[in-house]
mmJSON file of the N, C-alpha and C atoms, coordinates in Angstrom:
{"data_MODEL":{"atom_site":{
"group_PDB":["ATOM","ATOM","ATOM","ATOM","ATOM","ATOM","ATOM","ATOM","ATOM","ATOM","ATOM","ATOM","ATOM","ATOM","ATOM","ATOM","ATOM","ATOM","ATOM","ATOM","ATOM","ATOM","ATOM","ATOM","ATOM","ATOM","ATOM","ATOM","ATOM","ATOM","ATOM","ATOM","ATOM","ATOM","ATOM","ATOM","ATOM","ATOM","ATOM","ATOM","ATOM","ATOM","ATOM","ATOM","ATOM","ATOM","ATOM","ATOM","ATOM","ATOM","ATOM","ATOM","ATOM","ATOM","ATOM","ATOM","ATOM","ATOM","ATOM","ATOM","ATOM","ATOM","ATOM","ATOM","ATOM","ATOM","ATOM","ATOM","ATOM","ATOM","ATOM","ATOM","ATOM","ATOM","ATOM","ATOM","ATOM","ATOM","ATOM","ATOM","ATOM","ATOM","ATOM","ATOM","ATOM","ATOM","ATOM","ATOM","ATOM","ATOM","ATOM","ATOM","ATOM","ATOM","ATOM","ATOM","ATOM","ATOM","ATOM","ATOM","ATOM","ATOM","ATOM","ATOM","ATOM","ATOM","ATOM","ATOM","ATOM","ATOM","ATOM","ATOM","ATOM","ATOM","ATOM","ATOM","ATOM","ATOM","ATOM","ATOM","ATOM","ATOM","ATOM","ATOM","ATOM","ATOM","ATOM","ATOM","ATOM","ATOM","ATOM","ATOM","ATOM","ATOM","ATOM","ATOM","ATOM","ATOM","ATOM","ATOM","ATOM","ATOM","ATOM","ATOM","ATOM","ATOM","ATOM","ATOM","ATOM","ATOM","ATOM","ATOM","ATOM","ATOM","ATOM","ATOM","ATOM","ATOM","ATOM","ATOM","ATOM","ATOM","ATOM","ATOM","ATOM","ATOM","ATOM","ATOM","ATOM","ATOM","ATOM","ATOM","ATOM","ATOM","ATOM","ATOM","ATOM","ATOM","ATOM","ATOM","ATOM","ATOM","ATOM","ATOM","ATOM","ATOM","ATOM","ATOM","ATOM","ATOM","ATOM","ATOM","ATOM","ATOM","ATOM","ATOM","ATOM","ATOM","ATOM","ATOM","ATOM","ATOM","ATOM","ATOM","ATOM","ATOM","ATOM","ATOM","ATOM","ATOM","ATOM","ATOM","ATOM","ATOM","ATOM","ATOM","ATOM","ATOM","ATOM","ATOM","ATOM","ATOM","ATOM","ATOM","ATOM"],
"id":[1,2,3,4,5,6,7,8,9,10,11,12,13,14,15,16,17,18,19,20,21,22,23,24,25,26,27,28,29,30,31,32,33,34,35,36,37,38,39,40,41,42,43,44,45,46,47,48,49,50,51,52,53,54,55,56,57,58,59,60,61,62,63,64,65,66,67,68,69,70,71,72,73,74,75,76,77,78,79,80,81,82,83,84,85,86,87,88,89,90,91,92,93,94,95,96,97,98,99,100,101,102,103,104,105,106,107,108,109,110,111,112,113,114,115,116,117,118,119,120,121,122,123,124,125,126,127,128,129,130,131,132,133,134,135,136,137,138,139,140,141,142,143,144,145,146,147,148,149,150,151,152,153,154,155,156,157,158,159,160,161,162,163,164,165,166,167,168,169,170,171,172,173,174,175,176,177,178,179,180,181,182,183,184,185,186,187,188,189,190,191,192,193,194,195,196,197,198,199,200,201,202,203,204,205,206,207,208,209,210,211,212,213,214,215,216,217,218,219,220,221,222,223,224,225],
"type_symbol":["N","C","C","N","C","C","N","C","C","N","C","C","N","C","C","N","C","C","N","C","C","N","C","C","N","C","C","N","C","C","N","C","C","N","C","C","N","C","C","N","C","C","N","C","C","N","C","C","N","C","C","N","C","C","N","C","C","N","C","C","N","C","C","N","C","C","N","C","C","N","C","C","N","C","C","N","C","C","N","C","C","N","C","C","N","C","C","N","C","C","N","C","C","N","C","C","N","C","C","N","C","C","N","C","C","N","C","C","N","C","C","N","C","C","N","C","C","N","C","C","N","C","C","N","C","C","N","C","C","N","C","C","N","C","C","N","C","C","N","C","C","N","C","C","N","C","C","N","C","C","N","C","C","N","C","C","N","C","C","N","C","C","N","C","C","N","C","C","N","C","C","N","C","C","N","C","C","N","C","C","N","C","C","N","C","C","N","C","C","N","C","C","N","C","C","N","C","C","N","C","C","N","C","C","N","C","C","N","C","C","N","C","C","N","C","C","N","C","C","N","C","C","N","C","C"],
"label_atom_id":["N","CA","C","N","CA","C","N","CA","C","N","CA","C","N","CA","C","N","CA","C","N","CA","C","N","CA","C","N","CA","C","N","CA","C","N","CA","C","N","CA","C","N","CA","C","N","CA","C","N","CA","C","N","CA","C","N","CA","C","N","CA","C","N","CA","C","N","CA","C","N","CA","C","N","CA","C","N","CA","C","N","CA","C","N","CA","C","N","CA","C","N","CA","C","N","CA","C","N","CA","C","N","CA","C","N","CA","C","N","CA","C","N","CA","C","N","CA","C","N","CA","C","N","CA","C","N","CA","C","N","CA","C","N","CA","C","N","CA","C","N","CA","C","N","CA","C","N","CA","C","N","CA","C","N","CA","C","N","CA","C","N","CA","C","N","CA","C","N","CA","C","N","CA","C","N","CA","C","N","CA","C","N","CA","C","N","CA","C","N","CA","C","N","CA","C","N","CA","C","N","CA","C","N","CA","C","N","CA","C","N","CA","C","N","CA","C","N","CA","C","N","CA","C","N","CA","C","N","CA","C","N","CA","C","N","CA","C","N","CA","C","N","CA","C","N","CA","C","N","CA","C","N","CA","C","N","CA","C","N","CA","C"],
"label_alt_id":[null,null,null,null,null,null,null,null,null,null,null,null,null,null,null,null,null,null,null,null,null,null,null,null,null,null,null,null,null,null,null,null,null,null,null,null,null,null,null,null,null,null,null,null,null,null,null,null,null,null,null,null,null,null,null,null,null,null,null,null,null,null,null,null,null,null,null,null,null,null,null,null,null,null,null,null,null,null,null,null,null,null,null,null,null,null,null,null,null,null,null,null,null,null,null,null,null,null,null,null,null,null,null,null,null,null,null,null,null,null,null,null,null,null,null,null,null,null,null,null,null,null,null,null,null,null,null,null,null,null,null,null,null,null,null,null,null,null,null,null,null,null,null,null,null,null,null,null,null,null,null,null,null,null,null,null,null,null,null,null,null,null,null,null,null,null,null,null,null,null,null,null,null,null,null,null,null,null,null,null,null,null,null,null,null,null,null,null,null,null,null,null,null,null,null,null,null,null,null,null,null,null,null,null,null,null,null,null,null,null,null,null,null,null,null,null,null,null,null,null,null,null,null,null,null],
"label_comp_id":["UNK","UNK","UNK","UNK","UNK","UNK","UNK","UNK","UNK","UNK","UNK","UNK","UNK","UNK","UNK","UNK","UNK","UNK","UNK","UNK","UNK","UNK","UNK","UNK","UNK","UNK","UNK","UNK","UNK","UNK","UNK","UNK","UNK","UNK","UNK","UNK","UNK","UNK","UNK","UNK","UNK","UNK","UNK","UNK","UNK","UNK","UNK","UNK","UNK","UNK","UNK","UNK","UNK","UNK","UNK","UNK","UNK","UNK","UNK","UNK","UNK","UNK","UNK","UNK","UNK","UNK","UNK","UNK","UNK","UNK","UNK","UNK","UNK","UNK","UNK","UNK","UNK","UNK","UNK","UNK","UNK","UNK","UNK","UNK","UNK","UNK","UNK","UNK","UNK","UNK","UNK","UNK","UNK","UNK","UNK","UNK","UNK","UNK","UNK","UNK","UNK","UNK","UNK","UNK","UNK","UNK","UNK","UNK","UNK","UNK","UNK","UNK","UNK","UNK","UNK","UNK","UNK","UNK","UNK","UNK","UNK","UNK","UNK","UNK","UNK","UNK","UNK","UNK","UNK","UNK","UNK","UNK","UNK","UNK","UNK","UNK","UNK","UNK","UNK","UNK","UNK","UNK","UNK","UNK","UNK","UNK","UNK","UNK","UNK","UNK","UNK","UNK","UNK","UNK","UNK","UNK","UNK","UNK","UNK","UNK","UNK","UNK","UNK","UNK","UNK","UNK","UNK","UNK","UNK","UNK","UNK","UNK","UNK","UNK","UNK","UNK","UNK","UNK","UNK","UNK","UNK","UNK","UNK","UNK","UNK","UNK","UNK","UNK","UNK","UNK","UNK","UNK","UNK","UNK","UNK","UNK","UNK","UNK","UNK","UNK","UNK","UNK","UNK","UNK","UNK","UNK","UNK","UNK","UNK","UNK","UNK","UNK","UNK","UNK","UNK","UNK","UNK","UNK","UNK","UNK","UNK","UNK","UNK","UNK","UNK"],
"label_asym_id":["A","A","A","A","A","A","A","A","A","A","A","A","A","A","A","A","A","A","A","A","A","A","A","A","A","A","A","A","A","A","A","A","A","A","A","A","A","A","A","A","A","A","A","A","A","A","A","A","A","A","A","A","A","A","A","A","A","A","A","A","A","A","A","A","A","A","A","A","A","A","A","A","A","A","A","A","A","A","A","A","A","A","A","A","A","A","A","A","A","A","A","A","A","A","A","A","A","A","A","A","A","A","A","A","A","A","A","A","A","A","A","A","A","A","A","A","A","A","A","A","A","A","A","A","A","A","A","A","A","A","A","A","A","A","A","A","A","A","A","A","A","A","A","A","A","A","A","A","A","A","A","A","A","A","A","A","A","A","A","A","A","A","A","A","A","A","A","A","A","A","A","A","A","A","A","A","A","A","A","A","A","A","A","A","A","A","A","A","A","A","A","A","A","A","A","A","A","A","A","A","A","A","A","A","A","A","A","A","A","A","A","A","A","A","A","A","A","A","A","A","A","A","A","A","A"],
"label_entity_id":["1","1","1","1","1","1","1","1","1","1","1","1","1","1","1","1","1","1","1","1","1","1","1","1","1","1","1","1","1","1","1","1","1","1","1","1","1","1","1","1","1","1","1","1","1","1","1","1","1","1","1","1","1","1","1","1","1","1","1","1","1","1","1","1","1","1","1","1","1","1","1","1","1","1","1","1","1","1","1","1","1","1","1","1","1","1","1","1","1","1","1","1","1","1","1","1","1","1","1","1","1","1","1","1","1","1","1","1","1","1","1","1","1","1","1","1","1","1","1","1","1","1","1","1","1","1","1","1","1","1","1","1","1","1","1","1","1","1","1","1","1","1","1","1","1","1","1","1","1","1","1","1","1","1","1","1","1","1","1","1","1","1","1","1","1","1","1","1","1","1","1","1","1","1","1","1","1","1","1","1","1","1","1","1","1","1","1","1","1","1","1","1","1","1","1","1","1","1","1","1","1","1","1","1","1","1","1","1","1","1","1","1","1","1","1","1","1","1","1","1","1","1","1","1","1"],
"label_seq_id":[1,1,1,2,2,2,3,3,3,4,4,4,5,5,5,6,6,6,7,7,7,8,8,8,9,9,9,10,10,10,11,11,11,12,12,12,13,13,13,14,14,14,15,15,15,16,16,16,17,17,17,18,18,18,19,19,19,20,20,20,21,21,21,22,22,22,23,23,23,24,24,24,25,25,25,26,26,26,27,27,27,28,28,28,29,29,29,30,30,30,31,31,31,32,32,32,33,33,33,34,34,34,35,35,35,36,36,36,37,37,37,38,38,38,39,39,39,40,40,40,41,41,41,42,42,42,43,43,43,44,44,44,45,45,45,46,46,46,47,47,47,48,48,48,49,49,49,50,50,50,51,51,51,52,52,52,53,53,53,54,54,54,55,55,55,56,56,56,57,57,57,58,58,58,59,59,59,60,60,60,61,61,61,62,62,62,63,63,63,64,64,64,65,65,65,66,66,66,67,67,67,68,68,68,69,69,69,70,70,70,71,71,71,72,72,72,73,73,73,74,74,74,75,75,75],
"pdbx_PDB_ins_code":[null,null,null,null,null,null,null,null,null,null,null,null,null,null,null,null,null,null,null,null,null,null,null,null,null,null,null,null,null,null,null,null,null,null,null,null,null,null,null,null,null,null,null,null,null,null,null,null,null,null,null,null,null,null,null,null,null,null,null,null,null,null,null,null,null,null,null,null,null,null,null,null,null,null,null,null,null,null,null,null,null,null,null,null,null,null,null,null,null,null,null,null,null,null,null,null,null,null,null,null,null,null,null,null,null,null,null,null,null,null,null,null,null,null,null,null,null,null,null,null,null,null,null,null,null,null,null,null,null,null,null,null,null,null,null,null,null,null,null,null,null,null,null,null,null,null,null,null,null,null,null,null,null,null,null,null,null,null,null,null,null,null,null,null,null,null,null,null,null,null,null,null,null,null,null,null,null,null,null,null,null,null,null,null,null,null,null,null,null,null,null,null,null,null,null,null,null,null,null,null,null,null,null,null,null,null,null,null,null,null,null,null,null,null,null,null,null,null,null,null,null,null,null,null,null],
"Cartn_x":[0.83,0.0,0.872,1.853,2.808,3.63,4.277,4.924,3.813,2.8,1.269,0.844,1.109,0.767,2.048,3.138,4.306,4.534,4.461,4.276,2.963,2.371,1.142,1.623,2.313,3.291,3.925,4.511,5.936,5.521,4.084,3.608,2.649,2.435,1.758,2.754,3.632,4.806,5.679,5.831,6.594,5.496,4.189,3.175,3.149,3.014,3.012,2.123,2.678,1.143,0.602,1.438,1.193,-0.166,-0.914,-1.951,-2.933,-3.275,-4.483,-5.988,-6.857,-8.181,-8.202,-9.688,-9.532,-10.18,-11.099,-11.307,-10.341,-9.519,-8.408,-7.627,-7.309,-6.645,-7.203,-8.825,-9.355,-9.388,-9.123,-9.102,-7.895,-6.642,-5.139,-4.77,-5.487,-5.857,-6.205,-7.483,-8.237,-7.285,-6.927,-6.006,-4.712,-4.214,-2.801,-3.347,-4.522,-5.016,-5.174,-5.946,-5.741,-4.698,-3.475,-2.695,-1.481,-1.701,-1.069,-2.096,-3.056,-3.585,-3.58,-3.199,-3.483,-1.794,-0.824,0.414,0.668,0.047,0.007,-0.271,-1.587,-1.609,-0.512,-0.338,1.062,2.509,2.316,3.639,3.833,2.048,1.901,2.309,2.117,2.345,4.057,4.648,5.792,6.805,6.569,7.199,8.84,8.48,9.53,9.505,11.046,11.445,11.064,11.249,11.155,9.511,8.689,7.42,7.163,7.414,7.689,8.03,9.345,9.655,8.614,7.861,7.192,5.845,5.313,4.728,4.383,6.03,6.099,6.483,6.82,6.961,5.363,4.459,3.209,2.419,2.754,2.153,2.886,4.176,4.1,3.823,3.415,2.511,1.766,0.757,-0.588,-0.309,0.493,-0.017,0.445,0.894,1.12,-0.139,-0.79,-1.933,-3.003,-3.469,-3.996,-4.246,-2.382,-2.254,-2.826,-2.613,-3.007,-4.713,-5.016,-6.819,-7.256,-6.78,-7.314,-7.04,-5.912,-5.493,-4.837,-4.503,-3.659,-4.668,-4.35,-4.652,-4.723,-5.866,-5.675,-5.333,-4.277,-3.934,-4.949],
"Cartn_y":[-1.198,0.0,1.259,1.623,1.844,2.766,1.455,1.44,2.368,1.659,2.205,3.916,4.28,5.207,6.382,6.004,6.876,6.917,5.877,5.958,7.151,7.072,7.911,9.567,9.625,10.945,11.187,9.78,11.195,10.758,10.109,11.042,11.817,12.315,13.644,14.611,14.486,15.54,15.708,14.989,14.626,15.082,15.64,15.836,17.108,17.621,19.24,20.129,21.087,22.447,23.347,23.33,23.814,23.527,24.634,24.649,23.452,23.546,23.099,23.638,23.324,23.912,24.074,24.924,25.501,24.376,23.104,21.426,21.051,20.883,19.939,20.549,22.092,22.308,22.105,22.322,21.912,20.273,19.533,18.184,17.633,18.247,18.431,18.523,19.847,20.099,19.236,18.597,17.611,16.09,15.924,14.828,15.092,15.97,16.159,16.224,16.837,16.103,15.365,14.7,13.419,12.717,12.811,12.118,12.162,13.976,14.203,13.509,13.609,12.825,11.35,10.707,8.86,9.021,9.702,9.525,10.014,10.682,11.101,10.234,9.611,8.378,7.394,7.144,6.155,7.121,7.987,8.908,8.671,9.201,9.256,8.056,6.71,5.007,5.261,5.487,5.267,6.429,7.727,8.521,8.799,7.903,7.882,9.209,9.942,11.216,11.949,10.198,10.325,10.81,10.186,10.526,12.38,12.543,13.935,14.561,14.698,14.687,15.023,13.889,13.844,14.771,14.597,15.202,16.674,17.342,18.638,19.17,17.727,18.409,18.824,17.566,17.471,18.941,19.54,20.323,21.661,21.86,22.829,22.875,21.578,21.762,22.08,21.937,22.171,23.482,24.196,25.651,26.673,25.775,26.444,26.432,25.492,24.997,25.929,26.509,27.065,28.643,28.665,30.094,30.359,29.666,29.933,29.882,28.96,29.142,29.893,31.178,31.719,33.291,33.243,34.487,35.549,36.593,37.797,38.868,38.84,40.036,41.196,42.166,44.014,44.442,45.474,46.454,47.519],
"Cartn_z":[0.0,0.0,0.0,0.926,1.148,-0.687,-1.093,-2.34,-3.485,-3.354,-4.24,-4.035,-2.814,-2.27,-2.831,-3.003,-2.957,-4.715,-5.308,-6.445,-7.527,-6.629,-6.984,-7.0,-5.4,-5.49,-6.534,-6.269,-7.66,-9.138,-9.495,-10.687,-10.356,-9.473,-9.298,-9.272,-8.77,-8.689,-10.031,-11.003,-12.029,-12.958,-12.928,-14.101,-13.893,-15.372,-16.023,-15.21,-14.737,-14.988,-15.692,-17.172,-18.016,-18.745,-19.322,-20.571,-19.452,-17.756,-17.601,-17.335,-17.571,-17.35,-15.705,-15.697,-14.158,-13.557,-14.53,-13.678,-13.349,-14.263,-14.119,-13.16,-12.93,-11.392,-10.058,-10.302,-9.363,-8.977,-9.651,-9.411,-9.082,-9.611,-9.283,-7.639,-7.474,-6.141,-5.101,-5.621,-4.543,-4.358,-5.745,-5.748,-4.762,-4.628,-3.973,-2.396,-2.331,-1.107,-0.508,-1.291,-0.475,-0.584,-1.46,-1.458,0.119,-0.168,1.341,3.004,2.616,3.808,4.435,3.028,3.341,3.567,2.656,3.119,5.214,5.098,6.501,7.491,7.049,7.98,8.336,7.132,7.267,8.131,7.762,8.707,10.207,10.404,12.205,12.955,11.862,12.232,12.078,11.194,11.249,11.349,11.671,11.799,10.64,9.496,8.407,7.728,7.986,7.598,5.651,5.185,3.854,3.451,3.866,4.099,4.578,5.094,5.516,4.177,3.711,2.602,1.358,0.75,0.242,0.674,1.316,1.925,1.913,2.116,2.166,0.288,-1.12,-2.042,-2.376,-2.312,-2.553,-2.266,-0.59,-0.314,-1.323,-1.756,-2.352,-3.755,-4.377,-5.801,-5.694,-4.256,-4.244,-3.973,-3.454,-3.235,-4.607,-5.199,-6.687,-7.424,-7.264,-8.079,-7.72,-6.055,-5.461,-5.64,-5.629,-6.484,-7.997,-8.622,-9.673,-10.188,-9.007,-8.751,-8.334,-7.464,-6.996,-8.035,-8.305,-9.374,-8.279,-9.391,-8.455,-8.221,-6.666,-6.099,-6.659,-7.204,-7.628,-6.468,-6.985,-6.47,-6.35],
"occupancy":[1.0,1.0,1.0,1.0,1.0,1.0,1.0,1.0,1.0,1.0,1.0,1.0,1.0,1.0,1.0,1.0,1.0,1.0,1.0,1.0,1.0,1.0,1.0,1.0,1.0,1.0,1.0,1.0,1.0,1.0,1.0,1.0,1.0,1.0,1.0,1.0,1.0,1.0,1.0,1.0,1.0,1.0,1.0,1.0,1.0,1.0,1.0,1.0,1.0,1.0,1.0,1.0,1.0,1.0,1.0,1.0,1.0,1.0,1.0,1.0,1.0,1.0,1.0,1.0,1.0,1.0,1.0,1.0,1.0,1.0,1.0,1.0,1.0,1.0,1.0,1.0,1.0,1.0,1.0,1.0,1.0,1.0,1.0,1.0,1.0,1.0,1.0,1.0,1.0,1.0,1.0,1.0,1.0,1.0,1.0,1.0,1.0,1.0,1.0,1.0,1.0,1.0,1.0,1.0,1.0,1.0,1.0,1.0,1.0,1.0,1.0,1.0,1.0,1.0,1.0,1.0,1.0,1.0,1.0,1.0,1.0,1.0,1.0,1.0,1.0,1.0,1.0,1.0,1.0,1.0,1.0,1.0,1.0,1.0,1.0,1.0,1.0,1.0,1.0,1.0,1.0,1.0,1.0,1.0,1.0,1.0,1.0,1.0,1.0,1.0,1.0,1.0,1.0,1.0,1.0,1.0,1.0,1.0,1.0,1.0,1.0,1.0,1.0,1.0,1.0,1.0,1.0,1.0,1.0,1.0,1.0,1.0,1.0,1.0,1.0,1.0,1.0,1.0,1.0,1.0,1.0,1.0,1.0,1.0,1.0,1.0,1.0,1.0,1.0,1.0,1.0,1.0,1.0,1.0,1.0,1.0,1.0,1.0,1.0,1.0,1.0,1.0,1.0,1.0,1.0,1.0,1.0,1.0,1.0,1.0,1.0,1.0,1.0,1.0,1.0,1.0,1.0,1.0,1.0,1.0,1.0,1.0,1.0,1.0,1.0],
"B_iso_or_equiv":[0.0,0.0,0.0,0.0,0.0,0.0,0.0,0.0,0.0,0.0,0.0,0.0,0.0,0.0,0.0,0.0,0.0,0.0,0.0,0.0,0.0,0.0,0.0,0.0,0.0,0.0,0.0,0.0,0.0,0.0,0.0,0.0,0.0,0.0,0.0,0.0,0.0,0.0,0.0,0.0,0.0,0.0,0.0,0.0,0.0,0.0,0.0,0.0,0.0,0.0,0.0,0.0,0.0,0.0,0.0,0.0,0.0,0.0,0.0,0.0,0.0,0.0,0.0,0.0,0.0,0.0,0.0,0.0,0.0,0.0,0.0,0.0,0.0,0.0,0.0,0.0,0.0,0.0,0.0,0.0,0.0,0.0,0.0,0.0,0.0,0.0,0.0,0.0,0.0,0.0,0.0,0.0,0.0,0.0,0.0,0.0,0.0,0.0,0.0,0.0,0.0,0.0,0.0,0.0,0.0,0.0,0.0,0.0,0.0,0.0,0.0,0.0,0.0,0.0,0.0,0.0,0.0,0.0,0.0,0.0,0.0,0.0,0.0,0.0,0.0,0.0,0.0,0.0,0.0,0.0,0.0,0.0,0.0,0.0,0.0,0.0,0.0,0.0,0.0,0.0,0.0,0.0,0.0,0.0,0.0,0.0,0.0,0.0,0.0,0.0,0.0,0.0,0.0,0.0,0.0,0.0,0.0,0.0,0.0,0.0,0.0,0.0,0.0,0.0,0.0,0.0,0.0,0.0,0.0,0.0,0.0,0.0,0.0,0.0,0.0,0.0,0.0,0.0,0.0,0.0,0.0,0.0,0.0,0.0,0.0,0.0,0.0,0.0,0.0,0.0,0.0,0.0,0.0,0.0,0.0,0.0,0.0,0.0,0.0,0.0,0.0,0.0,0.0,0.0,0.0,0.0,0.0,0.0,0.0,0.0,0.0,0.0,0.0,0.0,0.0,0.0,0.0,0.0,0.0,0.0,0.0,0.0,0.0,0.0,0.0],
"pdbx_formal_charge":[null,null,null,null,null,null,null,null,null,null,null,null,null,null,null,null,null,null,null,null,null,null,null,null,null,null,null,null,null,null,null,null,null,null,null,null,null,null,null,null,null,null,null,null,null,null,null,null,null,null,null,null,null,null,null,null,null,null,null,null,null,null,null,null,null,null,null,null,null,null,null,null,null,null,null,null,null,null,null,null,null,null,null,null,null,null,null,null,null,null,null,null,null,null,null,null,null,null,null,null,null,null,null,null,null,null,null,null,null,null,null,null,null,null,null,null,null,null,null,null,null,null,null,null,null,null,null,null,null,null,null,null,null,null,null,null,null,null,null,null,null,null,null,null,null,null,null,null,null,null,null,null,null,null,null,null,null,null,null,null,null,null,null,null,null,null,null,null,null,null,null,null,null,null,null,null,null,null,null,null,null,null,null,null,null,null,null,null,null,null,null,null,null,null,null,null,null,null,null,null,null,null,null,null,null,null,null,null,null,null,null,null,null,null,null,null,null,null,null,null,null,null,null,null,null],
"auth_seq_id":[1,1,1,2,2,2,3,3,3,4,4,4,5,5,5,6,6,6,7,7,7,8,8,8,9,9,9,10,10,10,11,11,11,12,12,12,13,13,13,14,14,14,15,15,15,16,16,16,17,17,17,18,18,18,19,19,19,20,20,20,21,21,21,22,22,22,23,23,23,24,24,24,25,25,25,26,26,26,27,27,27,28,28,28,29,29,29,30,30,30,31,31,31,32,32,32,33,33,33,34,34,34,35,35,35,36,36,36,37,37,37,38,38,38,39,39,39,40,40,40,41,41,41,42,42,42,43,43,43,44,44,44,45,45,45,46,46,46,47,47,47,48,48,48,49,49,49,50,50,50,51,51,51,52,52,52,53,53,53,54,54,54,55,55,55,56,56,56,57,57,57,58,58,58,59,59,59,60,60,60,61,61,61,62,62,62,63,63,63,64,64,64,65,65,65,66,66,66,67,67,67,68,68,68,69,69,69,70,70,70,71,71,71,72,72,72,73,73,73,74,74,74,75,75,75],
"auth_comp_id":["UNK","UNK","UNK","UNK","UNK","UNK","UNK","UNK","UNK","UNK","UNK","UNK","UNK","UNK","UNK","UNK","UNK","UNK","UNK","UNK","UNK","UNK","UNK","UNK","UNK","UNK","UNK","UNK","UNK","UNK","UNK","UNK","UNK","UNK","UNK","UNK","UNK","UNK","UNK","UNK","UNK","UNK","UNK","UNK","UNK","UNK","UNK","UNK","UNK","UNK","UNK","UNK","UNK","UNK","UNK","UNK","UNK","UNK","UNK","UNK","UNK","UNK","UNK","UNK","UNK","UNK","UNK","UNK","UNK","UNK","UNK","UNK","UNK","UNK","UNK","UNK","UNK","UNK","UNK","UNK","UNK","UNK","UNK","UNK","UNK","UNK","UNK","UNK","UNK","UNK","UNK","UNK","UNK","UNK","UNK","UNK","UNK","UNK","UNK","UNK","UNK","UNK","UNK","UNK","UNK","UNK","UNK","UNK","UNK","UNK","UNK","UNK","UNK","UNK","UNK","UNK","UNK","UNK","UNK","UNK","UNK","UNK","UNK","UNK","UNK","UNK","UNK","UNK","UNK","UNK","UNK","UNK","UNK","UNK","UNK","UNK","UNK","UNK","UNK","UNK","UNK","UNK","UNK","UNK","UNK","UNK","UNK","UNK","UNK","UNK","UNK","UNK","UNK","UNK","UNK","UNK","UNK","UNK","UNK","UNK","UNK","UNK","UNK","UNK","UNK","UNK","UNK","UNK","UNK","UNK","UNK","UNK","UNK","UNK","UNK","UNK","UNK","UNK","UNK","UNK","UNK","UNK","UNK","UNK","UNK","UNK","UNK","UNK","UNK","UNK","UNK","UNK","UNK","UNK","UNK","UNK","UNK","UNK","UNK","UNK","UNK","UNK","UNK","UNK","UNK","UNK","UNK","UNK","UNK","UNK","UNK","UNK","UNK","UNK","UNK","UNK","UNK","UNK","UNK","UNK","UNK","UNK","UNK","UNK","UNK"],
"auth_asym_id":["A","A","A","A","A","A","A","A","A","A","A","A","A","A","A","A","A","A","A","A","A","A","A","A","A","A","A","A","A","A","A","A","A","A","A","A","A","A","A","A","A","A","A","A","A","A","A","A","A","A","A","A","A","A","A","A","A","A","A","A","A","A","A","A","A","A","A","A","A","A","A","A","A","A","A","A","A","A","A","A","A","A","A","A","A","A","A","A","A","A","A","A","A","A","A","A","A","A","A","A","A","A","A","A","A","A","A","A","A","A","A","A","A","A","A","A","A","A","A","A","A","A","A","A","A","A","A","A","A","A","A","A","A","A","A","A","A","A","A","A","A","A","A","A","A","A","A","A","A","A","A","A","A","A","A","A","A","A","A","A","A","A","A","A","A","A","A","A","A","A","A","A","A","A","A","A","A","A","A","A","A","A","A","A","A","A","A","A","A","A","A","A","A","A","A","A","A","A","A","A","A","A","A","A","A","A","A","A","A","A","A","A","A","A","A","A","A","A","A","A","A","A","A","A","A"],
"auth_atom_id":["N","CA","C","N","CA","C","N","CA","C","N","CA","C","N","CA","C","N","CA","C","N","CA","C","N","CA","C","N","CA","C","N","CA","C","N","CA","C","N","CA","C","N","CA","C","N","CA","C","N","CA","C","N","CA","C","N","CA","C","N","CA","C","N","CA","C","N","CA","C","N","CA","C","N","CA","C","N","CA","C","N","CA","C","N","CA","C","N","CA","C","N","CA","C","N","CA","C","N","CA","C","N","CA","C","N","CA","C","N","CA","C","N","CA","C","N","CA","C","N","CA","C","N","CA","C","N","CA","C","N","CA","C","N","CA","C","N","CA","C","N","CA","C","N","CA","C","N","CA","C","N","CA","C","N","CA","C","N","CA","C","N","CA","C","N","CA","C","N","CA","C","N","CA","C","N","CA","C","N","CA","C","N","CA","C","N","CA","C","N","CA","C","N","CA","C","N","CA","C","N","CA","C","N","CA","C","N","CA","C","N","CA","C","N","CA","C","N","CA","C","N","CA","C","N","CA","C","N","CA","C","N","CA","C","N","CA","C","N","CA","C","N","CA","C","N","CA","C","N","CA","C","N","CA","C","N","CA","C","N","CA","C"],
"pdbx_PDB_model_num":[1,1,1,1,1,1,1,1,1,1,1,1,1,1,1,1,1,1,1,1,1,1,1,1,1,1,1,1,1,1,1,1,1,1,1,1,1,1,1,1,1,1,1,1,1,1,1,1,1,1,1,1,1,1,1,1,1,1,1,1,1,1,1,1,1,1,1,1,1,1,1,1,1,1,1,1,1,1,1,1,1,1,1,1,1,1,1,1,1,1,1,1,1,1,1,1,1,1,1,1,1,1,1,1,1,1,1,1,1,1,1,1,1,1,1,1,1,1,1,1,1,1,1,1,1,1,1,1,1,1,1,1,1,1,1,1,1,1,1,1,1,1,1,1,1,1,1,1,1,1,1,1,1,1,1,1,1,1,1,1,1,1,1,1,1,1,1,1,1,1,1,1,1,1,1,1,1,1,1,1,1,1,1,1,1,1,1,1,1,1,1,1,1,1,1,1,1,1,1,1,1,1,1,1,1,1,1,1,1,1,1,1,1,1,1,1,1,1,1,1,1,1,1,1,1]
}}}
């Protein structure tokens, strides 16, 4: 589960953000969610650093993704 779970990461992390629709970021989004959450579970059980790791690249795709959902602030 483990192996299944981490694999899923790094092609989420290894896939483009270029030229996507505002579904497909929104679903980008939800996906990296939960991906950071079930990995989490497994963290709190094993406290493995690498997990962490992952964890923290996941969370900063998602806040790229986020940014770009939400758009820039007017001045």
């Amino acid at each position: 589960m483990t192996a299944d779970l981490l694999e899923k990461a790094t092609e989420f992390e290894n896939r483009t953000l270029s030229h996507m629709s505002t579904s497909d970021r929104v679903a980008a989004s939800r996906e990296a969610k939960q991906l950071i959450l079930a990995i989490n579970e497994i963290y709190k059980k094993t406290k493995d650093s690498s997990l962490m790791d992952t964890m923290k690249r996941l969370t900063e795709k998602k806040r790229k993704i986020e940014k770009r959902l939400k758009g820039n602030p007017l001045a």
